[in-house]
PDBQT receptor file of N, H, CA, C and O in Angstrom, charges set to zero:
ATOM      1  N   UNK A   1     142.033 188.820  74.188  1.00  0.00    +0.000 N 
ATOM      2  CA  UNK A   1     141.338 189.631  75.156  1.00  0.00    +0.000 C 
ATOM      3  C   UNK A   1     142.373 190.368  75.994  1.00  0.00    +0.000 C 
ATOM      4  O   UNK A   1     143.442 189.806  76.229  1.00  0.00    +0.000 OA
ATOM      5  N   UNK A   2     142.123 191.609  76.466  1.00  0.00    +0.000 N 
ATOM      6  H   UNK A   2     141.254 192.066  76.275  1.00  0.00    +0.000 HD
ATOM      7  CA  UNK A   2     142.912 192.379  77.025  1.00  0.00    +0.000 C 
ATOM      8  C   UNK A   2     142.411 193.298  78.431  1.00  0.00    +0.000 C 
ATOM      9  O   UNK A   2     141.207 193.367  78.680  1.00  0.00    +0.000 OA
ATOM     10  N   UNK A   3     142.778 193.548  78.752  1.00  0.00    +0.000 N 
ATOM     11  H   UNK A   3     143.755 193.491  78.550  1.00  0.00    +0.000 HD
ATOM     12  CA  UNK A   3     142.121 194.328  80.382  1.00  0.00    +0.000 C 
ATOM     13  C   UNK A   3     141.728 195.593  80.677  1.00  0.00    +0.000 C 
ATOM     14  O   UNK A   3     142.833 196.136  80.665  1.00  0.00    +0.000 OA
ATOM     15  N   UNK A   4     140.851 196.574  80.969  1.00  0.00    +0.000 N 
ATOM     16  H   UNK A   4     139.954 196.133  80.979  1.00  0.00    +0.000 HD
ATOM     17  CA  UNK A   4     140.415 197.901  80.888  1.00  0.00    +0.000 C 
ATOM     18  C   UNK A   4     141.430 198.753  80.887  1.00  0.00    +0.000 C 
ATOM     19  O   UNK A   4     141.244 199.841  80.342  1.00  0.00    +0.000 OA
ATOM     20  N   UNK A   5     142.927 198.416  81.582  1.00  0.00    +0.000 N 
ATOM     21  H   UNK A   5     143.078 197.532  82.025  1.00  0.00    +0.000 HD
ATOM     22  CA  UNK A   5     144.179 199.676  81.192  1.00  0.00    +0.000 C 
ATOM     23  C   UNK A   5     144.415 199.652  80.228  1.00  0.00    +0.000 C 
ATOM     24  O   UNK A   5     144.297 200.694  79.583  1.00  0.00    +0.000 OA
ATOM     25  N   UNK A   6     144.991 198.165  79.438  1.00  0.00    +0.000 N 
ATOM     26  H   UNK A   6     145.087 197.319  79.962  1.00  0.00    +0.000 HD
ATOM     27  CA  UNK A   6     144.914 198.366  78.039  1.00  0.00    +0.000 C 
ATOM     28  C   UNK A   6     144.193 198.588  76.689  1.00  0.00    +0.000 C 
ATOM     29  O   UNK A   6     144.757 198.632  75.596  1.00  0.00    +0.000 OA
ATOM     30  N   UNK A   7     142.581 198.751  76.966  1.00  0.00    +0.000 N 
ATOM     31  H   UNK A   7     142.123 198.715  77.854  1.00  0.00    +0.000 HD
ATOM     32  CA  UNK A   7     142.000 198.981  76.360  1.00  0.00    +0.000 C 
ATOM     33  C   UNK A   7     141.685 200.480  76.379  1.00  0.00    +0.000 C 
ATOM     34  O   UNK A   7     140.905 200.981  75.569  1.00  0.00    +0.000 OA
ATOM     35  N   UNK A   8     142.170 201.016  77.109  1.00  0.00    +0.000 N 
ATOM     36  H   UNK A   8     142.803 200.609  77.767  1.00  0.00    +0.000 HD
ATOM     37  CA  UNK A   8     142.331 202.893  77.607  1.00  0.00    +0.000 C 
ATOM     38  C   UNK A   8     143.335 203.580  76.864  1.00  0.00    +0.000 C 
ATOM     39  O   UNK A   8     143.326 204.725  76.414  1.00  0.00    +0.000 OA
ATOM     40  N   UNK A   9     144.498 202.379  76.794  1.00  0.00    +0.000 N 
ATOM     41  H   UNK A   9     144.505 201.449  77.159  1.00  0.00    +0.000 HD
ATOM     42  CA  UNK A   9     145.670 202.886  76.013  1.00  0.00    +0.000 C 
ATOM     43  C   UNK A   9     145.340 203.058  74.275  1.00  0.00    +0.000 C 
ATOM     44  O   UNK A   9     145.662 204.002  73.553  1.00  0.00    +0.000 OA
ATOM     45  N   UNK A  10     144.681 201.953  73.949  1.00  0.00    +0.000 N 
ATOM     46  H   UNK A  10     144.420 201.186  74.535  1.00  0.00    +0.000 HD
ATOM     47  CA  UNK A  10     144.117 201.432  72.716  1.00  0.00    +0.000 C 
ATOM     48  C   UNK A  10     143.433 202.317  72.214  1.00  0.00    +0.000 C 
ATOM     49  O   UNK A  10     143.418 202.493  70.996  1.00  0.00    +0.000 OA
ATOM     50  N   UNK A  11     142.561 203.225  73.266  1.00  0.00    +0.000 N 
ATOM     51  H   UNK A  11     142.573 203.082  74.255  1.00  0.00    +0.000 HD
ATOM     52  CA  UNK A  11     141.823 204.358  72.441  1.00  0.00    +0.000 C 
ATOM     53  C   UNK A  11     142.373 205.695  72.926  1.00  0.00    +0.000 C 
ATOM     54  O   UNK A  11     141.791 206.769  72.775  1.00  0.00    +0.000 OA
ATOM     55  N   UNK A  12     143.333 205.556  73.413  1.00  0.00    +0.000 N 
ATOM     56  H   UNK A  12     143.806 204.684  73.536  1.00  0.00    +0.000 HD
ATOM     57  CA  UNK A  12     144.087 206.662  73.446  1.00  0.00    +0.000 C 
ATOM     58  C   UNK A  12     144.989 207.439  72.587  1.00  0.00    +0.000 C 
ATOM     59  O   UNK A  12     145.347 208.609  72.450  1.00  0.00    +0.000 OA
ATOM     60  N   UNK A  13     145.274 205.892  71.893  1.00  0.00    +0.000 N 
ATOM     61  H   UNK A  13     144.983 204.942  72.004  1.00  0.00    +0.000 HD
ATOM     62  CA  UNK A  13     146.368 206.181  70.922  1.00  0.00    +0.000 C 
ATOM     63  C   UNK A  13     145.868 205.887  69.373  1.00  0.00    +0.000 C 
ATOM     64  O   UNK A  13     146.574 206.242  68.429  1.00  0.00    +0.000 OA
ATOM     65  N   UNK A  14     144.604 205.216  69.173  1.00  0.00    +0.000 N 
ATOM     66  H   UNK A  14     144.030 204.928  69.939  1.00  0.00    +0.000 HD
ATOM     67  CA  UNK A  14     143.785 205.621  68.282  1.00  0.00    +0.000 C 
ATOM     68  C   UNK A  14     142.534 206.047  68.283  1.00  0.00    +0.000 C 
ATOM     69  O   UNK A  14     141.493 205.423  68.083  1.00  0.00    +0.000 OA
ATOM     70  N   UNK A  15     142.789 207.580  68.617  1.00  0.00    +0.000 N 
ATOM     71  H   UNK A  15     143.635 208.087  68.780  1.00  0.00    +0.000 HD
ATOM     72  CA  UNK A  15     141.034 208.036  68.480  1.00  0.00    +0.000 C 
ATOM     73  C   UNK A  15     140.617 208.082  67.319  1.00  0.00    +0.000 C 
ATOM     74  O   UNK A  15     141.221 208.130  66.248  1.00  0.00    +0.000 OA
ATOM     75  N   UNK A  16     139.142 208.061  67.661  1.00  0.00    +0.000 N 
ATOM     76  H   UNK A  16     138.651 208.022  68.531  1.00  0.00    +0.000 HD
ATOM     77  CA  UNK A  16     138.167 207.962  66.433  1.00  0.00    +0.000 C 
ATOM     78  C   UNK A  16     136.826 208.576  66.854  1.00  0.00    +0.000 C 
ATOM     79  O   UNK A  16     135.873 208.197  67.535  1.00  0.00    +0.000 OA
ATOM     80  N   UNK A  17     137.219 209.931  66.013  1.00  0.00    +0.000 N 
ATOM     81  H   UNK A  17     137.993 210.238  65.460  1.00  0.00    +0.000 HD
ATOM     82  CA  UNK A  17     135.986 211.129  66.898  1.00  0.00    +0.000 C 
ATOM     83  C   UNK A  17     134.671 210.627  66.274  1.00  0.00    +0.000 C 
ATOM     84  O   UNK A  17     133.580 210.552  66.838  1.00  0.00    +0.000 OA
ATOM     85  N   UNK A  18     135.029 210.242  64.790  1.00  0.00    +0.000 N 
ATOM     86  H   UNK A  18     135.916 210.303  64.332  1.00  0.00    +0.000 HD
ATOM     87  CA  UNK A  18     133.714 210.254  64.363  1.00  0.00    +0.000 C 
ATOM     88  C   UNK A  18     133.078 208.854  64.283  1.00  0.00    +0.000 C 
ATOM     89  O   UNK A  18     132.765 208.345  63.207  1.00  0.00    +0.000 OA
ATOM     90  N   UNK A  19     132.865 208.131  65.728  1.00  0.00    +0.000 N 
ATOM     91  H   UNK A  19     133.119 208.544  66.602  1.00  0.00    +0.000 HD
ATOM     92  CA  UNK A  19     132.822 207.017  65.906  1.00  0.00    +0.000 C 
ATOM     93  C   UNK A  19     131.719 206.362  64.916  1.00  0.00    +0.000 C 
ATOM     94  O   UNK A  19     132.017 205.301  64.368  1.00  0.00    +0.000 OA
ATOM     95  N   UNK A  20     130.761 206.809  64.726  1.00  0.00    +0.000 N 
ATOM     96  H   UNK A  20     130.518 207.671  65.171  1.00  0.00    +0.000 HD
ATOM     97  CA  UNK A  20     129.054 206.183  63.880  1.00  0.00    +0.000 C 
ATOM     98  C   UNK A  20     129.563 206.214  62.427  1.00  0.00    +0.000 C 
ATOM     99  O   UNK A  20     129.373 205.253  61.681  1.00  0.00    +0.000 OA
ATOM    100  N   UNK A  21     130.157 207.234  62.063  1.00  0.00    +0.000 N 
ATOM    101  H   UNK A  21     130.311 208.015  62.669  1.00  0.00    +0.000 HD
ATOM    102  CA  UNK A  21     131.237 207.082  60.619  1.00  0.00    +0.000 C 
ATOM    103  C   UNK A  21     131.801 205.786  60.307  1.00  0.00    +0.000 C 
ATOM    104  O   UNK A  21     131.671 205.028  59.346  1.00  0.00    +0.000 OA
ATOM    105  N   UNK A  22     132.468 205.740  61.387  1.00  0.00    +0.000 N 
ATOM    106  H   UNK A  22     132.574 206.356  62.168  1.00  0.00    +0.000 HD
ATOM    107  CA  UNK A  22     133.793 204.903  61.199  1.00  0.00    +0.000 C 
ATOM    108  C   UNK A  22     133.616 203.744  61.297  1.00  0.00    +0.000 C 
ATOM    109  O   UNK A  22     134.452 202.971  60.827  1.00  0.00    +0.000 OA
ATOM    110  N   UNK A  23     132.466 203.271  61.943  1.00  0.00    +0.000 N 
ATOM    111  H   UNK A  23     131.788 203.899  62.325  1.00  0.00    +0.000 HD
ATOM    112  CA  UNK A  23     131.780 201.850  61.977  1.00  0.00    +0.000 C 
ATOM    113  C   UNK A  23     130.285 201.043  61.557  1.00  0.00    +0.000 C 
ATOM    114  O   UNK A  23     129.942 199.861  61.507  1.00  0.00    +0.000 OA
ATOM    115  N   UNK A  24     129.600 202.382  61.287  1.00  0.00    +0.000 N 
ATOM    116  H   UNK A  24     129.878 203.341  61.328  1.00  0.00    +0.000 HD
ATOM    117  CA  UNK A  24     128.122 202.222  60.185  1.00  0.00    +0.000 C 
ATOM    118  C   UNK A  24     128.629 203.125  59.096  1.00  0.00    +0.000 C 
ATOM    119  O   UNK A  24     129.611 203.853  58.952  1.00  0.00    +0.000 OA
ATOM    120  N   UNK A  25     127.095 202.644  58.062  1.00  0.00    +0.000 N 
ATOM    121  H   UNK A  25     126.297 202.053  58.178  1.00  0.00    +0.000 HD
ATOM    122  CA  UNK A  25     127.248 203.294  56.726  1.00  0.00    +0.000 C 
ATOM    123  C   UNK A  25     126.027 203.839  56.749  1.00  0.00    +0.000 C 
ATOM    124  O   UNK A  25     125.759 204.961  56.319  1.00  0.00    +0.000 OA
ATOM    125  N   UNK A  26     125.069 202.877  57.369  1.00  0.00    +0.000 N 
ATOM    126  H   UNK A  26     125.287 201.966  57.718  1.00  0.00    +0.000 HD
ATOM    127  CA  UNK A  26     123.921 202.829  56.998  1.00  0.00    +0.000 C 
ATOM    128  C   UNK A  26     122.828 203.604  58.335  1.00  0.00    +0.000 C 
ATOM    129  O   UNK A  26     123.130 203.698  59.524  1.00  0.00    +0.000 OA
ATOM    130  N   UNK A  27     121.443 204.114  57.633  1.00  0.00    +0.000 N 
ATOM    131  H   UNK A  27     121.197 204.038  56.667  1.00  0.00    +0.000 HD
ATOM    132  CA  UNK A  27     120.926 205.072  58.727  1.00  0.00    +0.000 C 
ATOM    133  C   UNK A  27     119.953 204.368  59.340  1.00  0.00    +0.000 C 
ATOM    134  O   UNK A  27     118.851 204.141  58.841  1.00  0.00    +0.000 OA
ATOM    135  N   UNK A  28     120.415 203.918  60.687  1.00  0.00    +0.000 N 
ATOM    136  H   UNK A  28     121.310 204.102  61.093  1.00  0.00    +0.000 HD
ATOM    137  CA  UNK A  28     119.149 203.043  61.460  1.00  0.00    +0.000 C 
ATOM    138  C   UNK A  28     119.185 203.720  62.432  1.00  0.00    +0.000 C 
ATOM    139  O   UNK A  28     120.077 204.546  62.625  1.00  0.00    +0.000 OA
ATOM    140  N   UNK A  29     117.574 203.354  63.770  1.00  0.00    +0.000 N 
ATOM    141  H   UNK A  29     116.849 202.682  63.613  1.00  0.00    +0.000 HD
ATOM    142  CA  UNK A  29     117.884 204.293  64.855  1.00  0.00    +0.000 C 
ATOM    143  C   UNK A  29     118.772 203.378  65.828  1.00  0.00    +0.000 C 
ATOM    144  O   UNK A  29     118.580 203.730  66.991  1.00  0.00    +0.000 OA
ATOM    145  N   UNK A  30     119.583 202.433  65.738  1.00  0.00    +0.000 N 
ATOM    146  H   UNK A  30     119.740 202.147  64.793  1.00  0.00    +0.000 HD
ATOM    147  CA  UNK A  30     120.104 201.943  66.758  1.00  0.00    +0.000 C 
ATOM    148  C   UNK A  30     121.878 201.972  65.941  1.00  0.00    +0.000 C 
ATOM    149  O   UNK A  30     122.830 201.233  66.191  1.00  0.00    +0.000 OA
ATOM    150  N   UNK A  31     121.801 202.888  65.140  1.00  0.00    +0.000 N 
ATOM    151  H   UNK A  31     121.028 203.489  64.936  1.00  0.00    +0.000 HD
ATOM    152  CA  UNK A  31     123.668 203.176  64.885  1.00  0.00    +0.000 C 
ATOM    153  C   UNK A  31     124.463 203.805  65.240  1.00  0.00    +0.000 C 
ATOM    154  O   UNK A  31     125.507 203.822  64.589  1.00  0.00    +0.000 OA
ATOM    155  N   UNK A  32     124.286 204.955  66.941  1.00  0.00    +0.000 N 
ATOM    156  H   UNK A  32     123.438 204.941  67.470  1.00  0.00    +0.000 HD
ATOM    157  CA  UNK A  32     125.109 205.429  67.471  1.00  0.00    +0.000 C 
ATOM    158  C   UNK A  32     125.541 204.102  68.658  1.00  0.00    +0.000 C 
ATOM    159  O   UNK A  32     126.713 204.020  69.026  1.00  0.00    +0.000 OA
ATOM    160  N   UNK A  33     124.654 203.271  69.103  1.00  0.00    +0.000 N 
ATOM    161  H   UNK A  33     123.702 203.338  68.803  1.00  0.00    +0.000 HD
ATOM    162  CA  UNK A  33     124.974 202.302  70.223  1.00  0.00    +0.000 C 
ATOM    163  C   UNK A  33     125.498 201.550  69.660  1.00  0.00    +0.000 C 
ATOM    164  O   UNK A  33     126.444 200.920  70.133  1.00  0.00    +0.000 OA
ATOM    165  N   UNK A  34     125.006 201.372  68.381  1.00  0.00    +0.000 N 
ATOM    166  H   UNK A  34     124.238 201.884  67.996  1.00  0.00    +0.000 HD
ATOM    167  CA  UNK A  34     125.877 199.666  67.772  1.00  0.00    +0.000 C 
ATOM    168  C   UNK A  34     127.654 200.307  67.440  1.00  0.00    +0.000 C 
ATOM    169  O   UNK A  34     128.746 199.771  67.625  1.00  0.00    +0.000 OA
ATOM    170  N   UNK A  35     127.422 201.114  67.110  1.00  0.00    +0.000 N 
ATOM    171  H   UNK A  35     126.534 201.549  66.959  1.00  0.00    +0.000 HD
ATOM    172  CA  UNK A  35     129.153 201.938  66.596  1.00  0.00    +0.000 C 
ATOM    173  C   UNK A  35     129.684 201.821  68.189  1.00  0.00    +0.000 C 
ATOM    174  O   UNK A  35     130.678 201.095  68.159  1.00  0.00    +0.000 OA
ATOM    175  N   UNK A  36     129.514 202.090  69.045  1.00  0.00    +0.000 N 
ATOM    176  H   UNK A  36     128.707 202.680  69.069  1.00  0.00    +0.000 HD
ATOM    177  CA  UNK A  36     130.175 202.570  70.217  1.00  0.00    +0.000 C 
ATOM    178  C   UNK A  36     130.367 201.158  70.778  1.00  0.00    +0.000 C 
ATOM    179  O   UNK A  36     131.352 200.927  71.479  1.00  0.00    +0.000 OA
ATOM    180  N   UNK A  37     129.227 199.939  70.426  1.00  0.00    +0.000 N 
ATOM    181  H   UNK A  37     128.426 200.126  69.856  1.00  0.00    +0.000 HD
ATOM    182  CA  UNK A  37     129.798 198.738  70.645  1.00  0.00    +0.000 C 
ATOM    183  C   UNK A  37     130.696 198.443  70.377  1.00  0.00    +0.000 C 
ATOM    184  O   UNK A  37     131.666 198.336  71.128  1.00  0.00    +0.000 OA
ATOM    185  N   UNK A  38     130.645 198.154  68.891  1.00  0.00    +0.000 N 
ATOM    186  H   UNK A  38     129.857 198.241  68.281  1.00  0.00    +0.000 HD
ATOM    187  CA  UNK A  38     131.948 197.498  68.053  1.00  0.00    +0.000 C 
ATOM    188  C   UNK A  38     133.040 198.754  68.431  1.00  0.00    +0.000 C 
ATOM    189  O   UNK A  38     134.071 198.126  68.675  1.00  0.00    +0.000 OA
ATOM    190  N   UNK A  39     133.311 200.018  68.584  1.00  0.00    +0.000 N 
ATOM    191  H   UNK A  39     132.474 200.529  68.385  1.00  0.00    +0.000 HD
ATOM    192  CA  UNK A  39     134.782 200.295  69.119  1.00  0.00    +0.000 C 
ATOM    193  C   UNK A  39     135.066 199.916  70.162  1.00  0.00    +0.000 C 
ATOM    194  O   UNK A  39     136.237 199.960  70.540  1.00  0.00    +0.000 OA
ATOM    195  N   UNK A  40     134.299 199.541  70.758  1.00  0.00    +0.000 N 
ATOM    196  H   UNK A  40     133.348 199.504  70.451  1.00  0.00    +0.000 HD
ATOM    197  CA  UNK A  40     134.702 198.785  72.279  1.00  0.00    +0.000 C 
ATOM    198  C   UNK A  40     135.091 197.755  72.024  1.00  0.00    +0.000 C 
ATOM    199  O   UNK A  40     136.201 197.653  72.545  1.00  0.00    +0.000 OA
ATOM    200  N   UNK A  41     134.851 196.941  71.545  1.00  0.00    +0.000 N 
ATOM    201  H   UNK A  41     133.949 197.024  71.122  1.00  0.00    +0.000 HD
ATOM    202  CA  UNK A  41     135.065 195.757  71.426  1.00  0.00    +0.000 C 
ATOM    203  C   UNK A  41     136.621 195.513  70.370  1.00  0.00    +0.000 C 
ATOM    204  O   UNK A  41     137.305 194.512  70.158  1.00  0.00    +0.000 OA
ATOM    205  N   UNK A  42     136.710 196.754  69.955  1.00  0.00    +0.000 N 
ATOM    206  H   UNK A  42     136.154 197.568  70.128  1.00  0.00    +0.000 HD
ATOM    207  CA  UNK A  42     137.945 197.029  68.731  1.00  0.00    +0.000 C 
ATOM    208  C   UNK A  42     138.820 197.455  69.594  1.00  0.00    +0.000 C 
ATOM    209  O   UNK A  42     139.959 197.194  69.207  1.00  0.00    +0.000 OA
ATOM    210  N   UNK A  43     138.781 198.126  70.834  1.00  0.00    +0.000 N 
ATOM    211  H   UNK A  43     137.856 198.338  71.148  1.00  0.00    +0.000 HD
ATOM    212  CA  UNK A  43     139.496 198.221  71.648  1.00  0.00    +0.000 C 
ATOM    213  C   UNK A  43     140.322 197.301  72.576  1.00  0.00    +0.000 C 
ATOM    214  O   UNK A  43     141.535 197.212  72.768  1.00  0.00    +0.000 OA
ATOM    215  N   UNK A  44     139.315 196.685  73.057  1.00  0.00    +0.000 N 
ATOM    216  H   UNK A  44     138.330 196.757  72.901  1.00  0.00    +0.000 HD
ATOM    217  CA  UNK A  44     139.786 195.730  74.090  1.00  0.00    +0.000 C 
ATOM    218  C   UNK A  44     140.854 194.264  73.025  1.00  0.00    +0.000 C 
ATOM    219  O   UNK A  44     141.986 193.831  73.240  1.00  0.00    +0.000 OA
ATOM    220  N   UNK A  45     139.881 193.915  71.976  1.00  0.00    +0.000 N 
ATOM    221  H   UNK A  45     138.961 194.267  71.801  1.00  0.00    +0.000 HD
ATOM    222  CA  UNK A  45     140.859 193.363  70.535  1.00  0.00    +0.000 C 
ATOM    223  C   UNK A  45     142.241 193.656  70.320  1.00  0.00    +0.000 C 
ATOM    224  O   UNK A  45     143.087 192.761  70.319  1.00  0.00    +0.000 OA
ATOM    225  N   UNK A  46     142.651 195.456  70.047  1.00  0.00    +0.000 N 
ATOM    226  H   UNK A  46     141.964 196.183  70.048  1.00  0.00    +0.000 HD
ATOM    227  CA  UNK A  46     143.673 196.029  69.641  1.00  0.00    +0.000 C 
ATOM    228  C   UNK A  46     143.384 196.154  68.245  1.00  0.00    +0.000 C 
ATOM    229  O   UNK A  46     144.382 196.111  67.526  1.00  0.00    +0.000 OA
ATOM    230  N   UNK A  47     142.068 196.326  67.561  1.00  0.00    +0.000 N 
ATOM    231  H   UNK A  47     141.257 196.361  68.145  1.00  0.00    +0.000 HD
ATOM    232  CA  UNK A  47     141.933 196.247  66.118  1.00  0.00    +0.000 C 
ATOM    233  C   UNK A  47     141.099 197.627  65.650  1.00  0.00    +0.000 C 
ATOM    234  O   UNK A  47     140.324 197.679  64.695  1.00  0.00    +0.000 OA
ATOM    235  N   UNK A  48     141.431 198.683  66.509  1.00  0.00    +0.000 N 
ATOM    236  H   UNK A  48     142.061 198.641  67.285  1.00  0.00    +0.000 HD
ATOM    237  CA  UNK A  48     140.636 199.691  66.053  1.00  0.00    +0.000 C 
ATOM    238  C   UNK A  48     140.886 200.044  64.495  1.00  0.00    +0.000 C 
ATOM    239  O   UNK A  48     139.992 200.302  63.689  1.00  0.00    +0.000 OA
ATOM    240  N   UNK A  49     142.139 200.009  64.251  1.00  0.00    +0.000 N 
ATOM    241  H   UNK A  49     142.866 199.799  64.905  1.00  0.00    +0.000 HD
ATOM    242  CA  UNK A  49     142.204 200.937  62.559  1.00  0.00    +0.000 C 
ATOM    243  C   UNK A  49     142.483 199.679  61.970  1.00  0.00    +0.000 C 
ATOM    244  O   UNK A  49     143.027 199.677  60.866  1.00  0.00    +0.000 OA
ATOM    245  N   UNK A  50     142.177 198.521  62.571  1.00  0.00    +0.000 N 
ATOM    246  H   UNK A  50     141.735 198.522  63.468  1.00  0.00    +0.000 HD
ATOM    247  CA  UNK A  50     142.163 197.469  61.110  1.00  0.00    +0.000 C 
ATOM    248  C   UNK A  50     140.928 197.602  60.155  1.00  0.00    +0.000 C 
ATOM    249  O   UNK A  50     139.746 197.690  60.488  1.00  0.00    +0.000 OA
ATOM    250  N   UNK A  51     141.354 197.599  59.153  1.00  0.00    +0.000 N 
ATOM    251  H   UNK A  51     142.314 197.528  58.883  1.00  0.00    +0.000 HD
ATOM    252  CA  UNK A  51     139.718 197.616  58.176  1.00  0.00    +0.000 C 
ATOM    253  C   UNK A  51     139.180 195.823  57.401  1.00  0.00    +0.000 C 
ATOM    254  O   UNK A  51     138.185 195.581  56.719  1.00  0.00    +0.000 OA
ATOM    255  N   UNK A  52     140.475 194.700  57.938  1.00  0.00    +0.000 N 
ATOM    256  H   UNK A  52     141.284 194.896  58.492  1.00  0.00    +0.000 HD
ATOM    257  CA  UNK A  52     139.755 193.538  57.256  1.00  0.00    +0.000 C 
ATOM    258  C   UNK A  52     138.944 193.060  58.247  1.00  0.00    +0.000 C 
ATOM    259  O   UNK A  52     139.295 193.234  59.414  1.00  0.00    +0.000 OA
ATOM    260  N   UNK A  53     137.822 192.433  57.974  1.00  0.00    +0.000 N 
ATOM    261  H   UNK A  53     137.536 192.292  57.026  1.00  0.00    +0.000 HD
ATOM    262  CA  UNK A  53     136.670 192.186  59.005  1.00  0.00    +0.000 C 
ATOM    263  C   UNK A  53     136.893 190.620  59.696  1.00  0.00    +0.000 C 
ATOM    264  O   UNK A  53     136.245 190.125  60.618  1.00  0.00    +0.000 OA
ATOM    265  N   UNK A  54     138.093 189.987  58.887  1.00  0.00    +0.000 N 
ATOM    266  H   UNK A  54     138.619 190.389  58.137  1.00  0.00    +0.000 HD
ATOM    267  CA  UNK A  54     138.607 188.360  59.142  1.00  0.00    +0.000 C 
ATOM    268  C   UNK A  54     139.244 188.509  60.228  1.00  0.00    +0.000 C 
ATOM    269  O   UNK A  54     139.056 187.786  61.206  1.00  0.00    +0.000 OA
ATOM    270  N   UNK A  55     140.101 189.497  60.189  1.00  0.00    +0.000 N 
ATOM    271  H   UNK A  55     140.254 190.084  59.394  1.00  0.00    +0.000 HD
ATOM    272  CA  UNK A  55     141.090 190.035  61.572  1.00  0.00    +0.000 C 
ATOM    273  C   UNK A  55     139.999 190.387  62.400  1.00  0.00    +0.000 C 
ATOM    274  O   UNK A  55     139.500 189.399  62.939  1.00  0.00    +0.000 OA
ATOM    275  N   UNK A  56     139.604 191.178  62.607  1.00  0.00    +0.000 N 
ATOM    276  H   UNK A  56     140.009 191.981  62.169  1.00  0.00    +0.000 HD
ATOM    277  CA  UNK A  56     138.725 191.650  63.686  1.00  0.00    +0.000 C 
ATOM    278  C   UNK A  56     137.678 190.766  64.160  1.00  0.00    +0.000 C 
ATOM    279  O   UNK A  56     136.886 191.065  65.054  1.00  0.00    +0.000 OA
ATOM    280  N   UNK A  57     137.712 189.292  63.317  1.00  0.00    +0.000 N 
ATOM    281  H   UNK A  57     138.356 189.049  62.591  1.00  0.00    +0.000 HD
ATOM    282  CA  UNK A  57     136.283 188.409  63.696  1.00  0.00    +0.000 C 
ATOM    283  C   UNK A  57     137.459 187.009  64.576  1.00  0.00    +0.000 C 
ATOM    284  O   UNK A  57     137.165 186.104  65.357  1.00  0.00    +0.000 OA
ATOM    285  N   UNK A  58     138.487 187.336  64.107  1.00  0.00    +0.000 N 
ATOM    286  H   UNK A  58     138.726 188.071  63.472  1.00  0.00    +0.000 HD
ATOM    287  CA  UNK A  58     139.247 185.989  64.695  1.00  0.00    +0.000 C 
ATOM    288  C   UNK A  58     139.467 186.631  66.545  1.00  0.00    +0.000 C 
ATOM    289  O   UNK A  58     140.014 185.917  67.386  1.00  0.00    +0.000 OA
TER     290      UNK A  58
């Protein structure tokens, strides 16, 4: 866990414009909030451009 400066830095230095892309596949009406969750949460982690889901769940 990490603290709101460093989680500022985290998406500073990896943006990800096309956030609903980059974290759904699939077309539901709740996949722009759930995407914007999980980068938050990939943020505050430090696991935005990891793609294994073991890393990002530990």
């Amino acid at each position: 866990m990490t603290n709101i400066l460093e989680a500022i830095v985290n998406i500073a230095n990896n943006p990800v414009v096309a956030i609903r892309n980059h974290y759904t596949g699939r077309n539901r009406a709740n996949n722009v909030g759930e995407a914007l969750e999980m980068f938050v949460k990939d943020a505050f982690a430090n696991t935005i451009q990891e793609q294994d889901i073991q890393v990002k769940n530990t």
